[in-house]
C-alpha positions in Angstrom: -30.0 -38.0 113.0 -31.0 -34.8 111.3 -29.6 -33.3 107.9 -27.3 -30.2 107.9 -27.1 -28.2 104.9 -24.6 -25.7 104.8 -26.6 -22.4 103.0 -24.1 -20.0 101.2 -26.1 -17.0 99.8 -22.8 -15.7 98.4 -23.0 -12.3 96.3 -25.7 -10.1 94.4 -29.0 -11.2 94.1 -27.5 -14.7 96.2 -29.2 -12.8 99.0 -32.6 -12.4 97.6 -33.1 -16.4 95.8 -31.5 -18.3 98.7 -34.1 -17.2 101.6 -36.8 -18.6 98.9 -35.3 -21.6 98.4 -34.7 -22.2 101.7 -38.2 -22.0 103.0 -39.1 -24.9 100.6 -36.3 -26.7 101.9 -37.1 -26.0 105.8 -40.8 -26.9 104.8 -40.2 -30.6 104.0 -37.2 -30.8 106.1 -38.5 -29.6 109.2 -35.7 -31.7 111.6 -32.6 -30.2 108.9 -30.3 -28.0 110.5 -29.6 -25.7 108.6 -26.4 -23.5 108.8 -25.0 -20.1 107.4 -21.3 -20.4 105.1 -20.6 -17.1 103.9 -18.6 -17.5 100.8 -17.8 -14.9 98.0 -17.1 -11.2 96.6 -18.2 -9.7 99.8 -16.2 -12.2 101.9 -13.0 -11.6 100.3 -13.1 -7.4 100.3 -13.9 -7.9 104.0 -11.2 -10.7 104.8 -9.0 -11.6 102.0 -10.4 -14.7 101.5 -13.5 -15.6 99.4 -13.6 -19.4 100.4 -11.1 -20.2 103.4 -9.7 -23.5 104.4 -12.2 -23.4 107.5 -15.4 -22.9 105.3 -14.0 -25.9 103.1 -14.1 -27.6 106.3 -17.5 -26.5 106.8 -19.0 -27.5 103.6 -17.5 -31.3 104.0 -19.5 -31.1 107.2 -22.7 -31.0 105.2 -25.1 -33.7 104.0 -26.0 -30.9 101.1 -24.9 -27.0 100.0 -27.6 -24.9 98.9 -25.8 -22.2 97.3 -26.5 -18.5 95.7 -24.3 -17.0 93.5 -20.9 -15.1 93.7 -19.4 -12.1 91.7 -15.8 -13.2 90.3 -14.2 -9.9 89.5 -11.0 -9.7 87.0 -8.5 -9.8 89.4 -5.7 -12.1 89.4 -5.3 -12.5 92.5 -9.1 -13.8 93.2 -9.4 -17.2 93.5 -12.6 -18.6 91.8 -15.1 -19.7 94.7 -16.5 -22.6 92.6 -13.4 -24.1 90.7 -12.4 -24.3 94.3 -15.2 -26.2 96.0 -16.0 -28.1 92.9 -12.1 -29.5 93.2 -11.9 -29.7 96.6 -15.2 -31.3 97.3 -14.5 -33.4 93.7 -18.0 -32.4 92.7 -16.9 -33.9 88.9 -20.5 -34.0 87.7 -22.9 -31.3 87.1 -26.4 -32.1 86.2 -28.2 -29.3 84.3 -31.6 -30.3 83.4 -33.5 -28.3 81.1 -37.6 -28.3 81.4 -39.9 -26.0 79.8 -42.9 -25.5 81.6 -45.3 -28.2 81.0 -48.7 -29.2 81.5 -49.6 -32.8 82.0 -49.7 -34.7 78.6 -47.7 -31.9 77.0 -46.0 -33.3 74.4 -43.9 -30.4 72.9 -42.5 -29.4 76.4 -38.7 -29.4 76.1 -37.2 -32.2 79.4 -33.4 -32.4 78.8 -30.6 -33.2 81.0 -26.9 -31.7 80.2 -24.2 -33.7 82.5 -21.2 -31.8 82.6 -17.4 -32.9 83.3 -17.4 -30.1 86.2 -13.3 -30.5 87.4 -11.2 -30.5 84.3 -11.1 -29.3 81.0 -9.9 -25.4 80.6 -11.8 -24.7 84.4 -8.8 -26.9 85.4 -7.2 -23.7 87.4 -3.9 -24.4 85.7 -2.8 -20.9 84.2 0.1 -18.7 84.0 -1.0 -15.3 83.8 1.7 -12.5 82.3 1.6 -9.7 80.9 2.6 -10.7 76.9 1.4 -14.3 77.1 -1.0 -15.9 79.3 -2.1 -19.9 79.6 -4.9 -21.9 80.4 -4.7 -25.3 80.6 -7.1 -27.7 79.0 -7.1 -31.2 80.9 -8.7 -34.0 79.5 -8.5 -37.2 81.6 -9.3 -41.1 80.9 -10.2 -41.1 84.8 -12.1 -38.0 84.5 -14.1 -38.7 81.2 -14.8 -41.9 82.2 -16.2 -41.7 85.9 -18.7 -38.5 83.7 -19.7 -41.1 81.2 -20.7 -43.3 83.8 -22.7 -41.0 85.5 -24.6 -39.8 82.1 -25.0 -43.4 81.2 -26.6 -43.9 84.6 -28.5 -41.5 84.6 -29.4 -42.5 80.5 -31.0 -45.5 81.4 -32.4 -43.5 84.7 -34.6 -41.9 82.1 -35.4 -45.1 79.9 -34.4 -42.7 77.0 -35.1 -43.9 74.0 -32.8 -41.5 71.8 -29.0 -41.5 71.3 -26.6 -40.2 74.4 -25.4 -37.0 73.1 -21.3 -36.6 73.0 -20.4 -32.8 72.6 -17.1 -32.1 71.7 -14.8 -30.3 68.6 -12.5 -33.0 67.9 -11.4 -31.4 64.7 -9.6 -28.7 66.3 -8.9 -29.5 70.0 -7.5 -32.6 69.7 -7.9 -33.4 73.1 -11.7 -33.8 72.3 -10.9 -37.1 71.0 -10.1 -38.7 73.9 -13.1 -37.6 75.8 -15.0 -38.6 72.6 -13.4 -42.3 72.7 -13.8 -42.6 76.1 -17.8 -41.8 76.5 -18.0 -44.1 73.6 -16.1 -47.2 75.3 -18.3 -46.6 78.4 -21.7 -46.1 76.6 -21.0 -49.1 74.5 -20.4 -51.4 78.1 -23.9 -50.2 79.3 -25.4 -50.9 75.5 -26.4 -47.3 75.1 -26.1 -46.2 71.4 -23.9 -42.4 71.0 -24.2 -39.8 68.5 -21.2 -37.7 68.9 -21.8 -34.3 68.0 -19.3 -31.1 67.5 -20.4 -28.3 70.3 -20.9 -25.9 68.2 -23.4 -27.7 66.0 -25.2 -29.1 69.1 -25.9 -25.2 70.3 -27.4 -24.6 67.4 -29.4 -28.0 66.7 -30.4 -28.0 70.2 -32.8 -24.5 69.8 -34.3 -25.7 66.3 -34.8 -29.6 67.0 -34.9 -29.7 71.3 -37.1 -32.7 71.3 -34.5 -34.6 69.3 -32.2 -34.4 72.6 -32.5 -36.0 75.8 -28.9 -36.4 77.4 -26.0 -34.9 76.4 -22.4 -35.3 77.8 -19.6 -33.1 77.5 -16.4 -31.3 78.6 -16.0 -28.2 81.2 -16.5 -25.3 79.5 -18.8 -26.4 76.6 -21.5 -28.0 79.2 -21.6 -24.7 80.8 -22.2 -22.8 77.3 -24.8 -25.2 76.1 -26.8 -25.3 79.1 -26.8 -21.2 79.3 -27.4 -21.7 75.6 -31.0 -24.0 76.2 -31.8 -21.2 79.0 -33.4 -19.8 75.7 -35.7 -22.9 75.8 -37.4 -22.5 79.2 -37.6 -19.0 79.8 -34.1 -17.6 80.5 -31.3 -18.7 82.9 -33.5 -17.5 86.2 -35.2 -20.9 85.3 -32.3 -23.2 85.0 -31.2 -25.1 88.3 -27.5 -27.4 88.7 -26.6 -30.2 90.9 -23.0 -30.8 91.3 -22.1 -34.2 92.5 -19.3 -36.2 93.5 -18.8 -39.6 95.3 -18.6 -37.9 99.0 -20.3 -34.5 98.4 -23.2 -32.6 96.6 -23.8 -28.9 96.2 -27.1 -27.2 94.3 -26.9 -23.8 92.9 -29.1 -22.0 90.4 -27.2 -21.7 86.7 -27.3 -17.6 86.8 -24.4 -15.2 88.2 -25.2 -12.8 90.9 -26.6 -10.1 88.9 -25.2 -7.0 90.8 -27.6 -5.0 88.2 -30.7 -5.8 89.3 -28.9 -7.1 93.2 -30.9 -5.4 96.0 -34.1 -4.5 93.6 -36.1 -7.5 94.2 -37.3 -8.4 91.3 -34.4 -10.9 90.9 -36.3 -14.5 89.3 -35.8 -17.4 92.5 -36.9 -20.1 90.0 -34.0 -21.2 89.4 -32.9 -21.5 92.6 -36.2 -23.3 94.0 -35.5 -25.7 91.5 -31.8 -26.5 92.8 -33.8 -26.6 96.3 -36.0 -29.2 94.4 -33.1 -31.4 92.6 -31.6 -31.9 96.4 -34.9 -33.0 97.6 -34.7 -35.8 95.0 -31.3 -36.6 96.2 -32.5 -36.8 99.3 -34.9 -39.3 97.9 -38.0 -37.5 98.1 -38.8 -37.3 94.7 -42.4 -37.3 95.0 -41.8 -33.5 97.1 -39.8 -32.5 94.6 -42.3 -33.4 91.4 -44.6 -31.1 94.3 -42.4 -28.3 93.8 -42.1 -28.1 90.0 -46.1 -28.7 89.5 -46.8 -25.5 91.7 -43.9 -23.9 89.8 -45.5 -24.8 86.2 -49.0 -23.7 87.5 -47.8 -20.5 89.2 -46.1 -19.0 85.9 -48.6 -20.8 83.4 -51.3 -18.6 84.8 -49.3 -15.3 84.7 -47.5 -15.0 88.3 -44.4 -14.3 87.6 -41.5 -11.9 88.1 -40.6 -9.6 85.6 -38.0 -11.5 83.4 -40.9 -13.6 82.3 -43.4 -11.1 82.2 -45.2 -10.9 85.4 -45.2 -8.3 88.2 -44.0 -10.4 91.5 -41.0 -9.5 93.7 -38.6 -12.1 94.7 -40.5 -12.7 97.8 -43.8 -12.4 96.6 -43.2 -15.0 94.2 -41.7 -17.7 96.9 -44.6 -17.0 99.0 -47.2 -17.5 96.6 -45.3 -20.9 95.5 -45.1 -22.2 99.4 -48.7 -21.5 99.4 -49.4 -23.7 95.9 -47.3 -26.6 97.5 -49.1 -26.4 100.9 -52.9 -26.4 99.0 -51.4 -29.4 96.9 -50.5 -31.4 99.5 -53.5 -30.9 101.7 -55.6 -32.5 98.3 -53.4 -35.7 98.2 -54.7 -35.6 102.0 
């Protein structure tokens, strides 16, 4: 039986990264069928509805999401696309993984994985919006700091690191912390891994002045999402960083970046990131050896100057996902 993935280029420059992701997906996944859930800014001005109970429906369908990116304006009344698949599909863990570019035996190159508690904390959804006061409501589960704990220990000893799990939190002000603190420590200690629990705000800085002290981190909603955009700064900007959001039924890949509307439509937009996502559900579908293809032809592509502008070089979107399609194809035909 064939794969589906459900492709979502949502908003902005969604529509220019997602067709260049795709093609490395529909090149090792020849048999996928691949089909179109339009999701987003665009959606909602045309309908009402950025992310209807039908395309829910519609995503569930779907061994894997490739998604773009979506524009969340300040409206009350708009609905954020991804707090609502991440809680509707339970997608509790997203894996941000940080790589610089490397070359084979490279040992400054930065490889880093951020696993973030992706369905609670203050992206819980619970507010009350007014106009004197307004609320957000931080949620800090057992069940929900645990099941993430698991998955970072797993993936911990997935990595035979040989440095401390990471715990970020601020514990001395948001008391809440502490239980997410206690809890990743009850669970690392079951699986034997040794914790350094650090607050978030000291780990954003350590992390740019001593990266190769750090191999996973864990931590809470919002701070996972600010210290991964933070190491962006470590690899080349946030067109380079990728995200897997998993969960026990569904999993949905997405580059880190927003939709950009000021460069949207220009195509010069950077589809690294994205091709990466592309990559991290290759390796979910197992094929991890197609994946390591992927990255290699990315590393070589940029290493030698072709790049889009962001990092320096003069390709288009396009131009940049062709040229990498054609480094993957001369690599595999020399394992031939």
């Amino acid at each position: 039986m064939s794969l589906r993935i459900a492709v979502s280029e949502g908003d902005g420059i969604g529509h220019e990264v997602i067709p260049e992701a795709q093609k490395i997906l529909e090149h090792f996944l020849p048999d996928a069928n691949f089909f179109e859930v339009e999701l987003g800014l665009s959606k909602w001005e045309k309908t009402g509805s950025a992310c209807s109970p039908e395309d829910i429906r519609e995503l569930k369908g779907a061994d894997a999401i490739l998604f773009g990116a979506v524009t969340t304006p300040p409206d009350p009344d708009y609905r954020s696309v991804l707090l609502q698949i991440r809680h509707e599909l339970d997608l509790y863990a997203n894996l941000r993984p940080i790589r610089s570019l490397q070359l084979h035996g490279d040992e400054s190159a930065v490889d880093m994985m951020i696993v973030r508690e992706n369905t609670e904390g203050l992206y819980s959804g619970i507010e009350e919006i007014g106009t004197e006061r307004s609320t957000t409501l931080r949620v800090v589960t057992k069940f929900g700091s645990k099941r993430i704990a698991e998955k970072a220990c797993s993936l911990f000893l997935e990595r035979n690191s040989e440095k401390p799990l990471v715990i970020g939190y601020k514990g001395n002000v948001l008391k809440s912390d502490l239980l997410f603190r206690d809890t990743c420590n009850e669970v690392a200690e079951s699986y034997g891994i040794q914790t350094k629990a650090v607050f978030i705000d000291a780990l954003c800085l350590d992390v740019l002045q001593h990266p190769k002290n750090y191999d996973v981190s864990v931590t809470t909603n919002m701070f996972g999402d600010i210290l991964s955009d933070v190491c962006g700064y470590l690899t080349g900007g946030l067109g380079m960083l990728p995200s897997a959001n998993i969960g026990d039924k569904y999993a949905f890949f997405e580059p880190v970046h927003g939709s950009a509307p000021d460069i949207a439509g220009k195509g010069i937009a950077n589809p690294v990131a994205a091709i990466r996502s592309a990559a991290m559900m290759l390796e979910h579908f197992g094929m991890k050896h197609e994946a390591d293809l992927v990255e290699e032809s990315i590393c070589d592509l940029i290493i030698s100057g072709v790049s889009t502008p962001d990092l320096g070089g003069c390709e288009s979107t396009s131009s940049f996902g062709s040229r990498l399609l054609e480094s993957v194809c001369k690599k595999e035909e020399r394992e031939k």
